[in-house]
Biopython code that builds the backbone (N, CA, C, O; Angstrom):
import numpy as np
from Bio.PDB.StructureBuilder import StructureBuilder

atoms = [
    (1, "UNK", "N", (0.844, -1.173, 0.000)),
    (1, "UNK", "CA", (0.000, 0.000, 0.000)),
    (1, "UNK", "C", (0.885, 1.231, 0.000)),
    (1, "UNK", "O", (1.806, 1.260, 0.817)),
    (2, "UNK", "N", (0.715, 2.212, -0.795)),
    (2, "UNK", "CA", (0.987, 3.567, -0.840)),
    (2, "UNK", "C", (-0.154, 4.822, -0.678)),
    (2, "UNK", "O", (-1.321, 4.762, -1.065)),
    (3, "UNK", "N", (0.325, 5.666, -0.183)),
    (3, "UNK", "CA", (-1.087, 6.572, 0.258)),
    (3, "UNK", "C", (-0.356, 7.752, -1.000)),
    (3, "UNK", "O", (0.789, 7.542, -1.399)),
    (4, "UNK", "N", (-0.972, 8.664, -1.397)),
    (4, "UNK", "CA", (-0.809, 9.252, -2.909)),
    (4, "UNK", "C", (-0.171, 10.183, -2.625)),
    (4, "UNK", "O", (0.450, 10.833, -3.466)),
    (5, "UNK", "N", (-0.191, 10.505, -1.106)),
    (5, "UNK", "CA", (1.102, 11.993, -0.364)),
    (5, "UNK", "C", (2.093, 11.515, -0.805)),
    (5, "UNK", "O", (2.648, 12.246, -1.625)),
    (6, "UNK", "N", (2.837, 10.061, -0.508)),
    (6, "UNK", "CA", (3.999, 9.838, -0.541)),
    (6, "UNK", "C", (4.291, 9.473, -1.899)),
    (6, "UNK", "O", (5.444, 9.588, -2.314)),
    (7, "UNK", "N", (3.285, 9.006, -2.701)),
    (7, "UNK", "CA", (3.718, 9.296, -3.868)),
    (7, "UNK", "C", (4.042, 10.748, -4.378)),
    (7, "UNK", "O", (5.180, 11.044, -4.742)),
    (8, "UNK", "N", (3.236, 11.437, -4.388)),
    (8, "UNK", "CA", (3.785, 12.944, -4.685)),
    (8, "UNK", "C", (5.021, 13.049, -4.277)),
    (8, "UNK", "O", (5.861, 13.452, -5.081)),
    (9, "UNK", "N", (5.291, 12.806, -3.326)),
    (9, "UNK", "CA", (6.369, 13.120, -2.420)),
    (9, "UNK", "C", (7.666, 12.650, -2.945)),
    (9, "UNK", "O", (8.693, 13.327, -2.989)),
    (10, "UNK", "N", (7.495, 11.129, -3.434)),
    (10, "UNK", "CA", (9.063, 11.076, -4.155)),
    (10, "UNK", "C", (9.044, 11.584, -5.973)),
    (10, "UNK", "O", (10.038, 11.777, -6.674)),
    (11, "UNK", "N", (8.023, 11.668, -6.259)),
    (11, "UNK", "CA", (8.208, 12.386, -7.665)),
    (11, "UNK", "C", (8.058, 13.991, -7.472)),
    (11, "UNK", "O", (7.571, 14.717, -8.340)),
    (12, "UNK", "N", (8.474, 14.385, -6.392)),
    (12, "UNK", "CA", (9.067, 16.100, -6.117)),
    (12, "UNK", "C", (10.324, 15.756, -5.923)),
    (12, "UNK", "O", (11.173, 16.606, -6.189)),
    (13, "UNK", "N", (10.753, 14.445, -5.418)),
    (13, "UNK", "CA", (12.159, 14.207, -4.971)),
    (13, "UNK", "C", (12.947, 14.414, -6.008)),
    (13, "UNK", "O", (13.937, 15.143, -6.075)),
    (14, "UNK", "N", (12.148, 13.298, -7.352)),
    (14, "UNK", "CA", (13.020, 12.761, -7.962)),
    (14, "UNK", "C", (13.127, 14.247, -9.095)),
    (14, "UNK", "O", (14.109, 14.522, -9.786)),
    (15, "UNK", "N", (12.030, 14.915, -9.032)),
    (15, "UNK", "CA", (12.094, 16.354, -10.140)),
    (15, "UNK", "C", (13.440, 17.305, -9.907)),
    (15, "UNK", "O", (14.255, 17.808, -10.681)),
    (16, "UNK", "N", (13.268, 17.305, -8.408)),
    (16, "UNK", "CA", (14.467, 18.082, -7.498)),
    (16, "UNK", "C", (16.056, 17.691, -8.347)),
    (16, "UNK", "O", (16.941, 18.400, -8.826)),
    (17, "UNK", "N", (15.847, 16.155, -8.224)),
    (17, "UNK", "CA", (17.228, 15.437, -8.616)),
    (17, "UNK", "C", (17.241, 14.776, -9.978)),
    (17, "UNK", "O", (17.812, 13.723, -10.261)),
    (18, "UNK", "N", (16.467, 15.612, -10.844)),
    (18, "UNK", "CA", (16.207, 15.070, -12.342)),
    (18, "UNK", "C", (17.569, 14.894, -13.075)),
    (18, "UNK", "O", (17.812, 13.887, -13.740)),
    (19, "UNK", "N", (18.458, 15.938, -12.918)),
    (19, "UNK", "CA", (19.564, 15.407, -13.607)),
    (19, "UNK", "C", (20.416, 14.422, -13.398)),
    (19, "UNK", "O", (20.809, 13.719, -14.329)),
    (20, "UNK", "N", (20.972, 14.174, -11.609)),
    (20, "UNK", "CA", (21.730, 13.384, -11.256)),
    (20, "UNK", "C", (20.772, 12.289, -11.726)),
    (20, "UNK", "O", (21.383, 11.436, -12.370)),
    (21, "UNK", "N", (19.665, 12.080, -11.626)),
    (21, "UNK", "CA", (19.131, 10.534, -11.673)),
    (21, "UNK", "C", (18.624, 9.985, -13.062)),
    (21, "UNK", "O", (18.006, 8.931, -13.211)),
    (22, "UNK", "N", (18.857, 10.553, -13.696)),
    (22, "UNK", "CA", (18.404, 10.345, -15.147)),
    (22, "UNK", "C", (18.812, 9.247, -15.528)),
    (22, "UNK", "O", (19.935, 8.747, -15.565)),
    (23, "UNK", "N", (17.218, 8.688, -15.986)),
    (23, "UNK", "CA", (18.358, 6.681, -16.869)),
    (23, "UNK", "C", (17.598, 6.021, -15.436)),
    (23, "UNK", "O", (16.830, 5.112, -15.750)),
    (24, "UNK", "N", (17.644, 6.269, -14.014)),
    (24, "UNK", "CA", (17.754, 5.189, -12.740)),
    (24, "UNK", "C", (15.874, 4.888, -13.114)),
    (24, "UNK", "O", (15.080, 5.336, -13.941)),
    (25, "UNK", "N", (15.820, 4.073, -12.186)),
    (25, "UNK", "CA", (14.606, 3.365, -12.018)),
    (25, "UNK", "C", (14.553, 2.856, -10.836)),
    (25, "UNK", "O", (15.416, 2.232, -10.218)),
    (26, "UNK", "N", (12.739, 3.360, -10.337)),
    (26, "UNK", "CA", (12.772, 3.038, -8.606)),
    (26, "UNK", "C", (11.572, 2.806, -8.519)),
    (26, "UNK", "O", (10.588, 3.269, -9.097)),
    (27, "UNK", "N", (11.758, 1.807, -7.508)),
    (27, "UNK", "CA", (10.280, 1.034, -7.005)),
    (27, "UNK", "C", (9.701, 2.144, -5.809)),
    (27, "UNK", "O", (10.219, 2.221, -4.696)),
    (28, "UNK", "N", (8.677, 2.879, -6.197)),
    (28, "UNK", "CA", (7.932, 3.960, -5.206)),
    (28, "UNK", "C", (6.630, 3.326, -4.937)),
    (28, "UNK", "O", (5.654, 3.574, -5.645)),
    (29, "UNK", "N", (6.586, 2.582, -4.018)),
    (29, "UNK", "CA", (5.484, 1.528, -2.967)),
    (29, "UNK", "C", (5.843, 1.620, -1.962)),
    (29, "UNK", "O", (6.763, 2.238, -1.426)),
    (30, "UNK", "N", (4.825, 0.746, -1.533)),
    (30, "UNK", "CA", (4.540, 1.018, 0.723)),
    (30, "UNK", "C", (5.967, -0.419, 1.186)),
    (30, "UNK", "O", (6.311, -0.734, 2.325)),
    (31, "UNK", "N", (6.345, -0.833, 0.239)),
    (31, "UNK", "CA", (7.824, -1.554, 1.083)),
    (31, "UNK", "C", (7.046, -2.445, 1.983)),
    (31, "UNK", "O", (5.827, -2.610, 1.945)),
    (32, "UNK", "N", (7.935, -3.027, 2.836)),
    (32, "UNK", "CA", (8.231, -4.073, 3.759)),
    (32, "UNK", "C", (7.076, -3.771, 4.995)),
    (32, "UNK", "O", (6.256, -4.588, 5.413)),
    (33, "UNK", "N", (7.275, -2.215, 5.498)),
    (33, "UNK", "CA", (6.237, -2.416, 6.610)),
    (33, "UNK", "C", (4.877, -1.740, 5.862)),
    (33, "UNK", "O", (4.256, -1.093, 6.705)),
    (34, "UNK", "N", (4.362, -1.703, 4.806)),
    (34, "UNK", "CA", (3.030, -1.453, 4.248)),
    (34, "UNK", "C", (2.611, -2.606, 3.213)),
    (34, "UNK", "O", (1.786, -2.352, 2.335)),
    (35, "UNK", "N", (3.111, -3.697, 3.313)),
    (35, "UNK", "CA", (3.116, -4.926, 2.939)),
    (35, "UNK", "C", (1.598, -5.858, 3.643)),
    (35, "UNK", "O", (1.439, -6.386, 4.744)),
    (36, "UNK", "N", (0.752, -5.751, 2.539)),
    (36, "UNK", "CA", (-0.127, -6.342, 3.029)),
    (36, "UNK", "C", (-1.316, -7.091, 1.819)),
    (36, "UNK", "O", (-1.418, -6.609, 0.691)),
    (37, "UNK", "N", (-2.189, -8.362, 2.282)),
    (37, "UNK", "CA", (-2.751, -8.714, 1.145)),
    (37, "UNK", "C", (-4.060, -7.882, 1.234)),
    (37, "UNK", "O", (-4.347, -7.252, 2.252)),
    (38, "UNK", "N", (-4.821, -7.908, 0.151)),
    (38, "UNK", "CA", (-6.329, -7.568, -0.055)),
    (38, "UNK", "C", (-7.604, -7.988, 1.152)),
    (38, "UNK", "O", (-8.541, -7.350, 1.634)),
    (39, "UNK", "N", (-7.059, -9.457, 1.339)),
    (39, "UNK", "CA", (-8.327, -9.539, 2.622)),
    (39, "UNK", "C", (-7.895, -8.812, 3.859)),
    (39, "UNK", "O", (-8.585, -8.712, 4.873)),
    (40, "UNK", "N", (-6.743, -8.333, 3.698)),
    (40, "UNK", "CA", (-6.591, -7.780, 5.209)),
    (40, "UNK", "C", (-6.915, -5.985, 5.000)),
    (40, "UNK", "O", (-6.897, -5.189, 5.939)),
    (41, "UNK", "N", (-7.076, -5.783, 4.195)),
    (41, "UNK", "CA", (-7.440, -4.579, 3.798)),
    (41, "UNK", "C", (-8.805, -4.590, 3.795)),
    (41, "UNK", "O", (-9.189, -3.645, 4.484)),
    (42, "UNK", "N", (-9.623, -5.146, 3.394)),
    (42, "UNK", "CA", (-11.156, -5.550, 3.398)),
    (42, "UNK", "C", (-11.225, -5.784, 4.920)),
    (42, "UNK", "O", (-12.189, -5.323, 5.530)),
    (43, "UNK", "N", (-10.324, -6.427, 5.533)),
    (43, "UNK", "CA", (-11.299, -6.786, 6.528)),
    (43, "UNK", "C", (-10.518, -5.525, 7.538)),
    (43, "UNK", "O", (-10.887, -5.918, 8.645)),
    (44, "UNK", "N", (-9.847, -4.525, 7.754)),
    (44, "UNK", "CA", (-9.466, -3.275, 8.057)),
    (44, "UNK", "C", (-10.711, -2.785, 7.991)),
    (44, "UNK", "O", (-11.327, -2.589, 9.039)),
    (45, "UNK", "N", (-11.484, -2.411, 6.320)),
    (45, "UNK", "CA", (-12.634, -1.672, 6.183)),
    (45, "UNK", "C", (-13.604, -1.820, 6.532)),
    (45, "UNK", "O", (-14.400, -0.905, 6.743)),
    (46, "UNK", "N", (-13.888, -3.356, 6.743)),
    (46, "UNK", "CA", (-15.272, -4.096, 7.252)),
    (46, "UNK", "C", (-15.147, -3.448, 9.007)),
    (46, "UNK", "O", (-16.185, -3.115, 9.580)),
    (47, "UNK", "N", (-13.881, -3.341, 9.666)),
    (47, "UNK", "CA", (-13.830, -2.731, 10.887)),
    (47, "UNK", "C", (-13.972, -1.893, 11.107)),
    (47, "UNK", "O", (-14.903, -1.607, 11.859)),
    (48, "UNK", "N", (-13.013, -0.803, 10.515)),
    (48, "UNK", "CA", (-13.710, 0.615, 11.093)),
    (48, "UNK", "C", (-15.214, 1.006, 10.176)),
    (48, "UNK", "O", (-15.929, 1.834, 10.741)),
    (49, "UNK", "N", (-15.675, 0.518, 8.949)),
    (49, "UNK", "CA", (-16.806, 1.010, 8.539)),
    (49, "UNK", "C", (-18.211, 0.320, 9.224)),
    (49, "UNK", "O", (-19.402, 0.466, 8.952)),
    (50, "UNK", "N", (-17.405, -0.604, 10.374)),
    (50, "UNK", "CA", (-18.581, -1.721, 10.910)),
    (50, "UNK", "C", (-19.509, -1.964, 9.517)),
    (50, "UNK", "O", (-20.604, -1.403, 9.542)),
    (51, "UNK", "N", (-19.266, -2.546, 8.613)),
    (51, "UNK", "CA", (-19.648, -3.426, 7.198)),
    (51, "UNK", "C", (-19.297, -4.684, 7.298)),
    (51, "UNK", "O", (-18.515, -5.107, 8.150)),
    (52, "UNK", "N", (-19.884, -5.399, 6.386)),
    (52, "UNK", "CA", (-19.535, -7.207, 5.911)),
    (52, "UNK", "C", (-19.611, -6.571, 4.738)),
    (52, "UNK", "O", (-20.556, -5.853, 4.412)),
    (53, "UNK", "N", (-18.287, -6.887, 3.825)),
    (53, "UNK", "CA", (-17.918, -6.906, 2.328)),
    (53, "UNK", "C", (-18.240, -8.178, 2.338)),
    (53, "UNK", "O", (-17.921, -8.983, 3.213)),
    (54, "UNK", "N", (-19.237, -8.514, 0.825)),
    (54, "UNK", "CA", (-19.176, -9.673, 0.096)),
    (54, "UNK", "C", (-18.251, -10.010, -0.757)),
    (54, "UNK", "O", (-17.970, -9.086, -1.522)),
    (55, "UNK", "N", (-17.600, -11.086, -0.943)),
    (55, "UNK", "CA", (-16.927, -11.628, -1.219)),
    (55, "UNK", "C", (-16.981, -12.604, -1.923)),
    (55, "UNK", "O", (-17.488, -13.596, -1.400)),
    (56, "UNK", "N", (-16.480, -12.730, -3.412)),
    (56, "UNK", "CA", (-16.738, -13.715, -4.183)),
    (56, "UNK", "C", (-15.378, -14.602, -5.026)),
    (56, "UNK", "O", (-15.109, -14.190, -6.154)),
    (57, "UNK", "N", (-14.748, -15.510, -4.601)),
    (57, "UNK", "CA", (-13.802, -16.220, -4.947)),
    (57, "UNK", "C", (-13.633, -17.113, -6.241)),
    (57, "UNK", "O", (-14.140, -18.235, -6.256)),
    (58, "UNK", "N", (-12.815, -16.554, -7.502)),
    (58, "UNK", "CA", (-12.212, -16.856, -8.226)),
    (58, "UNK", "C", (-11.546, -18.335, -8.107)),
    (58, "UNK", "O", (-11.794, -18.993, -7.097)),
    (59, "UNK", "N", (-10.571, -18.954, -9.280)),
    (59, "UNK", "CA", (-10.246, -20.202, -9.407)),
    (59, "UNK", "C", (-8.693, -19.692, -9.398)),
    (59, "UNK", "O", (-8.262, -18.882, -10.219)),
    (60, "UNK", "N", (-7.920, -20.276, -8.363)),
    (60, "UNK", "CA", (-6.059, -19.383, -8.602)),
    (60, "UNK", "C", (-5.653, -19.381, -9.793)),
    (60, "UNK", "O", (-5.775, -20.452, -10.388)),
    (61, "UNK", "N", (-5.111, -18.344, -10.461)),
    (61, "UNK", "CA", (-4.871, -18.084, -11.881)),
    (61, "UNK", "C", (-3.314, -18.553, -11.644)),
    (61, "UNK", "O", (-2.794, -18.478, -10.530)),
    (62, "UNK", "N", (-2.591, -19.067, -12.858)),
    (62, "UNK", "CA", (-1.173, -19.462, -12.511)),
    (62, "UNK", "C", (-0.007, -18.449, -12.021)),
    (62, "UNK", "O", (0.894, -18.548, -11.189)),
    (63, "UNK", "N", (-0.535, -17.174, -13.136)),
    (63, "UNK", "CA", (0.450, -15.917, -12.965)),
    (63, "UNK", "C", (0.195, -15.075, -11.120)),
    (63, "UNK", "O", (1.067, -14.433, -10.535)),
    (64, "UNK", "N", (-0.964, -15.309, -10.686)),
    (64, "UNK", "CA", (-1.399, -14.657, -9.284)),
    (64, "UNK", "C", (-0.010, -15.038, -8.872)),
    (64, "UNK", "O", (0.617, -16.050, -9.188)),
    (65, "UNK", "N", (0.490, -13.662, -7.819)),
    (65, "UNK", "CA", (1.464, -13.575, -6.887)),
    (65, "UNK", "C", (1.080, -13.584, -5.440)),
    (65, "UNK", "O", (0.404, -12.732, -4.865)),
    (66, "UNK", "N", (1.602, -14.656, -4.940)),
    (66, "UNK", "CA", (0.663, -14.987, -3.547)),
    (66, "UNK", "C", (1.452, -14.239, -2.296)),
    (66, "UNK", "O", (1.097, -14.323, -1.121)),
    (67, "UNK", "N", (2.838, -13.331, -2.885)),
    (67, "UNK", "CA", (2.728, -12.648, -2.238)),
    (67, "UNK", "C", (4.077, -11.488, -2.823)),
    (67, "UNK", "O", (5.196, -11.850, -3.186)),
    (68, "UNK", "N", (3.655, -10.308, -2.782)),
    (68, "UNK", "CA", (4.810, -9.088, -3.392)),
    (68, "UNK", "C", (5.338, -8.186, -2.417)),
    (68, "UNK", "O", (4.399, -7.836, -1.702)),
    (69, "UNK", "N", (6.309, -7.697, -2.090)),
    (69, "UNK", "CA", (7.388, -6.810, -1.411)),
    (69, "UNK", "C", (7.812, -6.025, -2.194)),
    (69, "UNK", "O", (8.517, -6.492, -3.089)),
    (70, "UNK", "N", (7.631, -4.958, -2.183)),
    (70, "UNK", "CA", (8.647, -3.768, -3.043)),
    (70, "UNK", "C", (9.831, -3.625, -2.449)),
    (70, "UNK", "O", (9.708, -3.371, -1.251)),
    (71, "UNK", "N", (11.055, -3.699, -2.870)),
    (71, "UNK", "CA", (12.237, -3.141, -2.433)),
    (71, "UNK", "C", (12.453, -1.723, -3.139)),
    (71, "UNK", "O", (12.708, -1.428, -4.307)),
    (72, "UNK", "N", (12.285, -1.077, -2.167)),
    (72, "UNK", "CA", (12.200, 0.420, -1.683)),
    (72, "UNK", "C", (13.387, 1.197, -1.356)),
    (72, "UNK", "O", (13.400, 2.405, -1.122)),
    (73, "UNK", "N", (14.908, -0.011, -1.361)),
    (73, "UNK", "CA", (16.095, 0.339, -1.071)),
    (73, "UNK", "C", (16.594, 1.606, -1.741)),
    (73, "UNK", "O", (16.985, 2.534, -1.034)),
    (74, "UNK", "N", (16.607, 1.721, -3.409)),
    (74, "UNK", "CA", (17.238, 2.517, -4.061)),
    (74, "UNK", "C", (16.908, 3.930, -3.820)),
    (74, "UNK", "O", (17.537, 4.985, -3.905)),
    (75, "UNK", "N", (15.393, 3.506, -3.403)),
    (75, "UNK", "CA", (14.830, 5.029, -3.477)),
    (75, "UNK", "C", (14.850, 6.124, -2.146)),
    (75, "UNK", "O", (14.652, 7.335, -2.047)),
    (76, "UNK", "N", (15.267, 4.814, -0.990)),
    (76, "UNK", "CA", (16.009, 5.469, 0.230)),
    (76, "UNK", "C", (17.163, 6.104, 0.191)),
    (76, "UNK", "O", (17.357, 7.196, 0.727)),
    (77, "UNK", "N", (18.037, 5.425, -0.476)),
    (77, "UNK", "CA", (19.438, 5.821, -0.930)),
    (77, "UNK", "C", (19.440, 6.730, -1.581)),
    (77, "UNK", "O", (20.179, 7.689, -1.357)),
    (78, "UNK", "N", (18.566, 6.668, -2.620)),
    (78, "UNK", "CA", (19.414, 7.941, -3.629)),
    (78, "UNK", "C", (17.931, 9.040, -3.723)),
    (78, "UNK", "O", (17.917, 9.945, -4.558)),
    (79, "UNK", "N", (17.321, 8.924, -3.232)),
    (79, "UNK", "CA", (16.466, 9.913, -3.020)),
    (79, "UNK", "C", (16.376, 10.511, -1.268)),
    (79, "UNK", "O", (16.144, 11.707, -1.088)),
    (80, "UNK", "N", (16.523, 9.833, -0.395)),
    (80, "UNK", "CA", (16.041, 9.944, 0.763)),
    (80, "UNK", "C", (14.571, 9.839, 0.721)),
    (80, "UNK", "O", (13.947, 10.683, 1.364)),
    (81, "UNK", "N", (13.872, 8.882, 0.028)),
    (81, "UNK", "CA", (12.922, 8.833, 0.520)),
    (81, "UNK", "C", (12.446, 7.598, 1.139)),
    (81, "UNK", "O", (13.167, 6.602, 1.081)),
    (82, "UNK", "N", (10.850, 7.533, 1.963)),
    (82, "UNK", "CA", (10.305, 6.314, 2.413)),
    (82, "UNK", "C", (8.938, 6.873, 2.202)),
    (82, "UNK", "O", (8.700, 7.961, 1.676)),
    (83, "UNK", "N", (7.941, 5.902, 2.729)),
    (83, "UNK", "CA", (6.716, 6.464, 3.173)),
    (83, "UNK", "C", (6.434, 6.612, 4.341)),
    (83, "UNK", "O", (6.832, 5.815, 5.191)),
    (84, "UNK", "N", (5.457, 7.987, 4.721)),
    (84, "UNK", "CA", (5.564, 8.158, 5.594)),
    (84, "UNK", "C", (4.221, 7.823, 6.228)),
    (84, "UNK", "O", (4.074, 7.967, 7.442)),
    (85, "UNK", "N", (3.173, 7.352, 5.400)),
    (85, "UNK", "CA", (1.854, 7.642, 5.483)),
    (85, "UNK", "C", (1.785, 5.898, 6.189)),
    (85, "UNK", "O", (2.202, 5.133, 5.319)),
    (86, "UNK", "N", (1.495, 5.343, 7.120)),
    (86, "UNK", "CA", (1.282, 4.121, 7.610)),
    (86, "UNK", "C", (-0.012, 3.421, 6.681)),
    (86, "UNK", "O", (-0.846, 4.144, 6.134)),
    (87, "UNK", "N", (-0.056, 1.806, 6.579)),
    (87, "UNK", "CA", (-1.175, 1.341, 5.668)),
    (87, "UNK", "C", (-2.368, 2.139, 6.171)),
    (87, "UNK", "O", (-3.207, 2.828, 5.590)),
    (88, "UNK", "N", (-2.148, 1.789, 7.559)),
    (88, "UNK", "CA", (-4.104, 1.728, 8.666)),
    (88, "UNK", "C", (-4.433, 3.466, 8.356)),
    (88, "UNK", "O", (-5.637, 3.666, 8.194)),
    (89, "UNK", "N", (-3.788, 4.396, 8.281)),
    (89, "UNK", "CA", (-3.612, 5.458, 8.476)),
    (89, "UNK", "C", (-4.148, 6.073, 6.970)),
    (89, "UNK", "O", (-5.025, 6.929, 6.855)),
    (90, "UNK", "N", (-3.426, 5.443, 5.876)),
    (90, "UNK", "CA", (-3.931, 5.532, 4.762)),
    (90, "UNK", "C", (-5.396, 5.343, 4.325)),
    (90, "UNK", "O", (-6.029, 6.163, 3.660)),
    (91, "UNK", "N", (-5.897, 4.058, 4.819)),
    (91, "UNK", "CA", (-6.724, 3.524, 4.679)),
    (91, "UNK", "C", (-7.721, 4.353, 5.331)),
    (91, "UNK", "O", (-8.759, 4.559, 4.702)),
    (92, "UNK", "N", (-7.586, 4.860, 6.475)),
    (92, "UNK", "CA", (-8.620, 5.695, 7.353)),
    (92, "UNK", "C", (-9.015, 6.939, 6.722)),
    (92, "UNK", "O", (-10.183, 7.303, 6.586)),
    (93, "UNK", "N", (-7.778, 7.701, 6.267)),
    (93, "UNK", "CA", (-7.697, 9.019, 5.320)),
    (93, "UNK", "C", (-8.978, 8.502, 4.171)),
    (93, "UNK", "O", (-10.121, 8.931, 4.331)),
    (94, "UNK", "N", (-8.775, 7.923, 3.472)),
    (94, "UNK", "CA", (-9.151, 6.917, 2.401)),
    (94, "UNK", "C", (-10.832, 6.997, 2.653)),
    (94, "UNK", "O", (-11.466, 7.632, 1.811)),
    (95, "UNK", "N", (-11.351, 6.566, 3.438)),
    (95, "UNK", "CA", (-12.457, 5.872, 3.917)),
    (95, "UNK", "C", (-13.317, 7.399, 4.667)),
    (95, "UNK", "O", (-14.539, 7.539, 4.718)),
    (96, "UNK", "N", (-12.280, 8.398, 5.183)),
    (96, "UNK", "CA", (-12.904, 9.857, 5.764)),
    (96, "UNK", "C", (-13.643, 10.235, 4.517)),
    (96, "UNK", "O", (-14.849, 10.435, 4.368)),
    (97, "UNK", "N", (-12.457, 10.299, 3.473)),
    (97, "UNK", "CA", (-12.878, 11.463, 2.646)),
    (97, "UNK", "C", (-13.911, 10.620, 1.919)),
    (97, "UNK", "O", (-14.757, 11.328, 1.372)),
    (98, "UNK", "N", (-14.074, 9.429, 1.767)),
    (98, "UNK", "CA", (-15.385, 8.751, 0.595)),
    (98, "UNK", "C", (-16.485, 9.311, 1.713)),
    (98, "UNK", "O", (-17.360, 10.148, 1.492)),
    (99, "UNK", "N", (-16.230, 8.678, 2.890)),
    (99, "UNK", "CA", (-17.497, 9.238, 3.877)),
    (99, "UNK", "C", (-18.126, 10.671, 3.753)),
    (99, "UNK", "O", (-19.285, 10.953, 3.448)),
    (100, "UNK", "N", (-17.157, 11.450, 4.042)),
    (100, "UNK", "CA", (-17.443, 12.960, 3.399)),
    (100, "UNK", "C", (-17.732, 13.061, 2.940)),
    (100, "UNK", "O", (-18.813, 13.573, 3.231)),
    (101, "UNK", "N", (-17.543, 12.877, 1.505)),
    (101, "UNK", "CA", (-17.843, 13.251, -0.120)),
    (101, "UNK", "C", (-19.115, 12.094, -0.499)),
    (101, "UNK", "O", (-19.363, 11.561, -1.581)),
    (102, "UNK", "N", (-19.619, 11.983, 0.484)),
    (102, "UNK", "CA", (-20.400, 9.980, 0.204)),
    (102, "UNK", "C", (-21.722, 10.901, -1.388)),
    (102, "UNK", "O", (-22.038, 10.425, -2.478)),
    (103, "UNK", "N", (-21.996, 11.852, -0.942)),
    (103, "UNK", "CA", (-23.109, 12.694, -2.433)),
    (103, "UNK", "C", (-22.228, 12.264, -3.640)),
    (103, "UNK", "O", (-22.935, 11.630, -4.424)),
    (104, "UNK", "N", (-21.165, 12.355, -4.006)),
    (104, "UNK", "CA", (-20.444, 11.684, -5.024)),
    (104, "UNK", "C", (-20.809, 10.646, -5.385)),
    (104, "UNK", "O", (-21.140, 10.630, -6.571)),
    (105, "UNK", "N", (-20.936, 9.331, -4.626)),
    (105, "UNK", "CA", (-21.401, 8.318, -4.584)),
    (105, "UNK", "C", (-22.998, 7.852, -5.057)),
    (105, "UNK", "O", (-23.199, 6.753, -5.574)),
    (106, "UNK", "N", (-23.823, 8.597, -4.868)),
    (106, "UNK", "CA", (-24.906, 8.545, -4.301)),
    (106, "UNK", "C", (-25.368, 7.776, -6.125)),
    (106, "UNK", "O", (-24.693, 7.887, -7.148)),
    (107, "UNK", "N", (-26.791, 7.001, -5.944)),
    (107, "UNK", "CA", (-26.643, 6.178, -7.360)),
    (107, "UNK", "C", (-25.910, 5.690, -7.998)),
    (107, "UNK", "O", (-26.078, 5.756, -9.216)),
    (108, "UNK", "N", (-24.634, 4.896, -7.392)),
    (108, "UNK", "CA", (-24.066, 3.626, -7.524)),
    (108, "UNK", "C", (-24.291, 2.839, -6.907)),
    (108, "UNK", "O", (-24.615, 2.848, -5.720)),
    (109, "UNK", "N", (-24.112, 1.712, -7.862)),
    (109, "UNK", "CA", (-24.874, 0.082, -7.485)),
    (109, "UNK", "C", (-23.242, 0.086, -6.111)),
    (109, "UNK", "O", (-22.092, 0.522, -6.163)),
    (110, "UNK", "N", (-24.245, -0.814, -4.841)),
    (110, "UNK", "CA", (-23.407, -1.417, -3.768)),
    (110, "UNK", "C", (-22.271, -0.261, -3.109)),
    (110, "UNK", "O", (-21.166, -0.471, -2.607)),
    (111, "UNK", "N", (-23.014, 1.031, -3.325)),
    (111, "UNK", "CA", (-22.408, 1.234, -2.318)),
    (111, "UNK", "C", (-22.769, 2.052, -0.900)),
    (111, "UNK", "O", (-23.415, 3.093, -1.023)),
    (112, "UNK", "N", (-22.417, 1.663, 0.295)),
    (112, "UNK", "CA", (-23.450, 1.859, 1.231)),
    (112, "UNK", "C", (-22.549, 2.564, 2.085)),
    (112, "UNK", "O", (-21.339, 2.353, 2.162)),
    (113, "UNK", "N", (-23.143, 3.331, 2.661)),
    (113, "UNK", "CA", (-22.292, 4.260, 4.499)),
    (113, "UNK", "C", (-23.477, 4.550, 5.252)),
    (113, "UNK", "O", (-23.390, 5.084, 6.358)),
]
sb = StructureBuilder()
sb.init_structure("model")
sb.init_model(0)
sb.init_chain("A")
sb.init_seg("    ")
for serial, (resi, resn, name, xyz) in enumerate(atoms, 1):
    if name == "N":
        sb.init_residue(resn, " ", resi, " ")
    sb.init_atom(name, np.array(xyz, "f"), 0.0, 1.0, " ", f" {name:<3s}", serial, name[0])
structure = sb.get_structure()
């Protein structure tokens, strides 16, 4: 998980340092401690939104990755950056502003607050 601050955040980095870094390539994701699968994110939302998401299960496809890590190293190093935005934290931001803005929403199929 990445929250979209910290994305901004390293593509100001990398604008800052456009010349030295020109040509490099960097993995800008939530890394090692924002490392998390989909049901645990669902079931994050099912908590604080007190909801039951339905859930409907697929057949494992061969290419599915049962599980991904961004290495986030390069972009510590030669950017100074990380994220700063925590998953749960993201997710809460995330879930304020749909709540807020829920008139946006309003006449779409399944979705409820």
């Amino acid at each position: 998980m990445l929250h979209v601050e910290d994305l901004v955040s390293a593509i100001d980095l990398a604008l800052e340092r456009s010349n030295s870094l020109s040509g490099d390539v960097y993995n800008i994701r939530g890394g090692p401690n924002n490392a998390l699968s989909l049901l645990e994110v669902i079931d994050y939302i099912e908590r604080i939104g007190k909801v039951k998401v339905s859930l409907k299960f697929g057949e494992w496809r061969r290419a599915d990755q049962k599980v991904y890590i961004s290495d986030i190293r390069k972009a510590k190093e030669k950017l100074g950056w990380e994220p700063k935005i925590a998953w749960k934290e993201g997710i809460m931001r995330l879930y304020s502003w749909v709540f807020d803005n829920r008139q946006l929403f309003r006449g779409l199929k399944d979705v409820r607050m």
